[in-house]
C-alpha positions in Angstrom: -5.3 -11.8 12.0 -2.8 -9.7 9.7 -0.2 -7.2 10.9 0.9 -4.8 8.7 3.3 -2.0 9.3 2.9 1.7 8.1 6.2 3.1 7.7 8.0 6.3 6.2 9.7 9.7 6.7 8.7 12.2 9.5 5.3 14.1 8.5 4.6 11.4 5.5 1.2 11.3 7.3 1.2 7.8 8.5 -0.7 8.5 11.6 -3.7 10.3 9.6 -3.3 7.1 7.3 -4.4 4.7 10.2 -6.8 6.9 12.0 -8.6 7.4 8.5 -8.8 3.6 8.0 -9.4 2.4 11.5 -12.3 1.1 12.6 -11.5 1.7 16.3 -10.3 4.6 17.8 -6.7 4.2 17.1 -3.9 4.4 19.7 -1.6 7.3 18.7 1.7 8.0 20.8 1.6 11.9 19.3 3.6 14.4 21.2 4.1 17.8 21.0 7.1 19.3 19.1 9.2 21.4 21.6 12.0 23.6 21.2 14.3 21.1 22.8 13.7 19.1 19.5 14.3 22.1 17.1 18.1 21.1 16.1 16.9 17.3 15.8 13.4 17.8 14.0 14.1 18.8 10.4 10.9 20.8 9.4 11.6 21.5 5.7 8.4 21.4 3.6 6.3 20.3 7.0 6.5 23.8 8.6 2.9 24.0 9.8 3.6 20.3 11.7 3.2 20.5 15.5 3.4 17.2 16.7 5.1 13.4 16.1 5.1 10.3 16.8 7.5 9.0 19.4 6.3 5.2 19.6 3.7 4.0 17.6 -0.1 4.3 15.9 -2.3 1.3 16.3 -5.2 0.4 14.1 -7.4 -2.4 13.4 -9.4 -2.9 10.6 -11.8 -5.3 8.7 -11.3 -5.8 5.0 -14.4 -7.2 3.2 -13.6 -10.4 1.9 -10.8 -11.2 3.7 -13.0 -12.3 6.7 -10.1 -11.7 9.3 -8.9 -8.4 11.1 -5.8 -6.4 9.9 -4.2 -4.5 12.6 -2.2 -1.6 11.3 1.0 -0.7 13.1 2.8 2.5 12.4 6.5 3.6 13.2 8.1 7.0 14.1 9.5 8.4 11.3 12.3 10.5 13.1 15.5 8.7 13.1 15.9 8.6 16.4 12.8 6.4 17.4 13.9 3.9 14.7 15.0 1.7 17.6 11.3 0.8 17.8 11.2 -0.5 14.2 12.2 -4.0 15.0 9.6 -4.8 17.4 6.3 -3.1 15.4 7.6 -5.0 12.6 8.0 -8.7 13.8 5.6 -11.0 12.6 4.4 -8.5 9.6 3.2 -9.8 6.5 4.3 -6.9 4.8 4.6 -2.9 4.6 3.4 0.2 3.4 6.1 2.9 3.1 4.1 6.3 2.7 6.1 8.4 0.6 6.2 12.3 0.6 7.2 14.2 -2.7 8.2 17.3 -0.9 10.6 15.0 1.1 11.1 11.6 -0.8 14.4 11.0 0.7 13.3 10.2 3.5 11.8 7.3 2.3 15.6 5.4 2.1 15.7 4.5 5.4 12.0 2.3 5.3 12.6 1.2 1.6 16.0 -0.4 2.9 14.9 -1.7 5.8 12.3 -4.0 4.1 14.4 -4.8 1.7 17.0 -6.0 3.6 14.7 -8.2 5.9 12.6 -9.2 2.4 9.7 -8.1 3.6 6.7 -7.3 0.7 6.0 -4.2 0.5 4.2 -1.0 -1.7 5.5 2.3 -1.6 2.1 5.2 -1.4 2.9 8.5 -2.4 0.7 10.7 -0.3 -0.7 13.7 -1.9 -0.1 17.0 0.1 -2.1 19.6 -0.9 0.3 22.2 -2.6 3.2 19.4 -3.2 4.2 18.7 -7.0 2.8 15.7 -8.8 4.9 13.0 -10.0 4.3 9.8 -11.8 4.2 6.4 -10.4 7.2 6.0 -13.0 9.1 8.9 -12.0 9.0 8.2 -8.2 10.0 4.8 -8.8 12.9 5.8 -10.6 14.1 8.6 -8.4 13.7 6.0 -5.2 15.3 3.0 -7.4 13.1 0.3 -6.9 12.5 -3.2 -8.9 9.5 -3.6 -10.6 7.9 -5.7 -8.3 7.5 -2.7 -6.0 4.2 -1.3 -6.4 4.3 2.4 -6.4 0.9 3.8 -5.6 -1.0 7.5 -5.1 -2.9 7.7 -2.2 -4.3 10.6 -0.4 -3.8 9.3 3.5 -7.0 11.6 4.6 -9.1 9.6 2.2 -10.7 5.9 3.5 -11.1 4.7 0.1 -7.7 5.2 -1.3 -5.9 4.0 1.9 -8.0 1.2 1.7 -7.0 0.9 -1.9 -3.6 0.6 -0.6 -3.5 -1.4 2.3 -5.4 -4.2 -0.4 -2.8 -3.7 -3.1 -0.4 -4.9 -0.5 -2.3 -7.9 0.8 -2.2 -9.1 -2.7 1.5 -8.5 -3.1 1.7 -10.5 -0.2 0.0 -13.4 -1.3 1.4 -13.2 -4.7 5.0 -13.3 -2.9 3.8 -15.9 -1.1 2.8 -18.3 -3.4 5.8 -17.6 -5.9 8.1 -18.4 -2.7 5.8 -21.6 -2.3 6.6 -22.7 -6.2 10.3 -21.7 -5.6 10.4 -24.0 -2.7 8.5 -27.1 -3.9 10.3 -30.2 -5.6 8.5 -31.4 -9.1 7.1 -34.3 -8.8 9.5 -35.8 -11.6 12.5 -34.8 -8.8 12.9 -38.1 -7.2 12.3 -40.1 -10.5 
């Protein structure tokens, strides 16, 4: 079994990402937006967005090839759920962080917290209809990232390329892996 964790702004569309992929019907925590919420719930560039996530999305998938399950966890992307983050993320072997153009700042907060705990991870720009087009290149640059993050387009309502993403991270993940492995292990001339 692999965990993985979908994380990102609010509205980046990670719960459509793990109900697209899923092969069970996934556990969403959705919740209506209410006028309480108004003065916390920045809606700029998601206007026609009506509900959120206020714990978690739960997936589970089957990769071909990889012959075990991969059970996709997503976070809130609101600021004030990020409380949450620490417990959908232990034991991950890595992350997605589902980027919006129309909103890529909001990507900081994810980016930094996998960075900071050194967990692998890709960053998918989802394509919203009606959003401007960017370059792998240029979002990399405007979020500051080393080249060994992946930057990816995805379109989260579309199996294939969330599949194409949640893959491109497995590998990352064993490629880390390994290269930590090498870093780790002692020549065999070290005790000569």
């Amino acid at each position: 079994m692999l965990k993985v964790v979908i994380a990102g702004g609010f509205g980046a569309g990670k719960t459509t990402l793990v109900g697209t992929v899923s092969d069970i019907r996934p556990l969403t925590t959705e919740e209506s937006l209410t006028i309480t919420g108004q003065d916390t719930d920045d809606l700029t560039g998601i206007g026609a967005k009506t509900t959120t996530t206020v714990a978690m999305d739960f997936g589970k998938i089957s990769i071909e090839g990889l012959n075990t399950e991969v059970f996709l966890f997503a976070t809130p992307g609101q600021e004030r759920f990020w409380f949450t983050w620490n417990d959908l993320c232990h034991g991950a072997v890595g992350a997605v962080v589902l980027a919006d153009t129309r909103r890529l700042t909001d990507s900081f907060a994810a980016i930094g917290y996998f960075e900071q705990r050194r967990t692998p991870f890709v960053v998918a720009v989802n394509q919203f209809d009606g959003a401007l087009r960017y370059s792998t290149d240029e979002v990399s640059d405007a979020l500051q990232l080393p080249e060994s993050v992946p930057v990816l387009i995805c379109d989260a309502r579309n199996r294939g390329s969330s599949l194409d993403v949640l893959i491109r991270l497995i590998k990352l993940r064993i490629k880390t892996q390994v290269s930590r492995t090498h870093a780790t292990t002692p020549s065999l001339g070290a005790h000569a």
